[in-house]
C-alpha positions in Angstrom: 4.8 15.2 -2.3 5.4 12.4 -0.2 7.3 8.9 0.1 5.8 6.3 -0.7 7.0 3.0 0.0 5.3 0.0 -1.9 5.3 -3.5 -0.3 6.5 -6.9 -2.1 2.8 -7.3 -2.7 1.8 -4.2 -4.4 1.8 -4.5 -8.2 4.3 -1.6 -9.8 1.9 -0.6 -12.0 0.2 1.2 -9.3 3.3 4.0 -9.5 1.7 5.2 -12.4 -1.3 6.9 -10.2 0.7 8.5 -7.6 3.2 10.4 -10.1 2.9 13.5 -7.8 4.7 11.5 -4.8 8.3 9.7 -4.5 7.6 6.0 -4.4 10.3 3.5 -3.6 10.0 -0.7 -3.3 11.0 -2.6 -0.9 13.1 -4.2 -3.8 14.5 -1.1 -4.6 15.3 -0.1 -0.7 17.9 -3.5 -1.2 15.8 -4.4 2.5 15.0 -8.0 2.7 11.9 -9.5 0.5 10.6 -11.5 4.0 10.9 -8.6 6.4 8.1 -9.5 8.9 5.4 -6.7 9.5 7.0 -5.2 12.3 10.4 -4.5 10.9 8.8 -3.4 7.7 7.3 -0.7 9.6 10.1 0.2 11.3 12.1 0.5 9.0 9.9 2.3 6.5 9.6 5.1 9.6 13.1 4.4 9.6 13.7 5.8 6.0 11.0 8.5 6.3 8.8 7.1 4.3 5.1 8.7 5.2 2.8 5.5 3.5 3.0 2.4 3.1 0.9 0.8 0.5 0.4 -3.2 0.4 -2.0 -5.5 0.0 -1.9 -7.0 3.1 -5.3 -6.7 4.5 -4.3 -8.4 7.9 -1.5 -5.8 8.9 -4.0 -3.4 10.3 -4.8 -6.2 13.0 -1.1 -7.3 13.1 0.4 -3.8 14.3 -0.1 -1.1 16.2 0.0 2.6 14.5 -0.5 4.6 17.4 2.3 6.8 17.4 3.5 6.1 13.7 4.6 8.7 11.8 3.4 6.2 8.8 0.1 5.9 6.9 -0.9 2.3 5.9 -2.6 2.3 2.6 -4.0 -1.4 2.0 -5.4 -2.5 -1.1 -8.3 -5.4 -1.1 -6.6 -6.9 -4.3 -2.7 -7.5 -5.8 -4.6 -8.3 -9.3 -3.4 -6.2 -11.4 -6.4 -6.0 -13.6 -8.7 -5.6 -10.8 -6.3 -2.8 -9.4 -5.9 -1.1 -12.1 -9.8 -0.2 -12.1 -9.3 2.0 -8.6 -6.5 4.2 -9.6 -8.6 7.2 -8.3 -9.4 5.8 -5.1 -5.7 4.9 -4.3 -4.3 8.2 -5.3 -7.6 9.8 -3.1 -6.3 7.9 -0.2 -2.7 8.2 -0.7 -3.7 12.2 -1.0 -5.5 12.4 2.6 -3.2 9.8 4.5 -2.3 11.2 7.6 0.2 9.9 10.5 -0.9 7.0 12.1 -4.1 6.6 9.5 -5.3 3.0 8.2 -7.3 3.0 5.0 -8.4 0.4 3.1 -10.0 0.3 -0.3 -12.3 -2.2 -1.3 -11.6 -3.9 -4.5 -14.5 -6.4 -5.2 -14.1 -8.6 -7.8 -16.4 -8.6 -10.4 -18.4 -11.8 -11.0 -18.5 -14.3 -13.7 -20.6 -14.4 -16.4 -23.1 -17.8 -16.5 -22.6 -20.6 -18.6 -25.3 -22.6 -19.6 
């Protein structure tokens, strides 16, 4: 089992595929909703949390994880209906994060049928 902490962006329903982990939001950490990237990180490590899931596909260029006991798990939507469709993959990755480890899962949307 391990923490999970869920950033502003990550829709709740996602909890409901990681069952076999402890996952906290930042709402429920009572930590600022517009802690910058940095001091999220920090204090996530801070906490003990081992992952951080978000949907903020820029952090991995943002910070540095060398050294970080915490896993970034980014998801390529906060939709929840497109989310909802990758429940395996996020638990997959949640599963095999490791220390330091950036993954991202792709969450293409799908496209729109054709009017005429």
């Amino acid at each position: 089992m391990s923490r999970i902490l869920f950033d502003n962006n990550v829709p709740v329903g996602v909890r409901g595929f990681l069952t076999n982990h402890e996952v906290r939001t930042v709402v429920e950490m009572n930590w600022p909703p517009q802690l910058e990237n940095g001091a999220l990180l920090k204090a996530a490590d801070a906490a003990g949390f081992e992952v951080l899931v978000t949907s903020d596909q820029n952090i991995r260029y943002q910070q540095n994880l060398v050294g970080r006991r915490l896993a970034l798990v980014a998801l390529g939507s906060n939709i929840w209906p497109v989310v909802r469709n990758h429940a395996a993959a996020i638990a997959v990755a949640v599963d095999k994060a490791a220390p330091g480890s950036y993954q991202f899962i792709k969450m293409p949307l799908r496209p729109r049928p054709r009017t005429k």
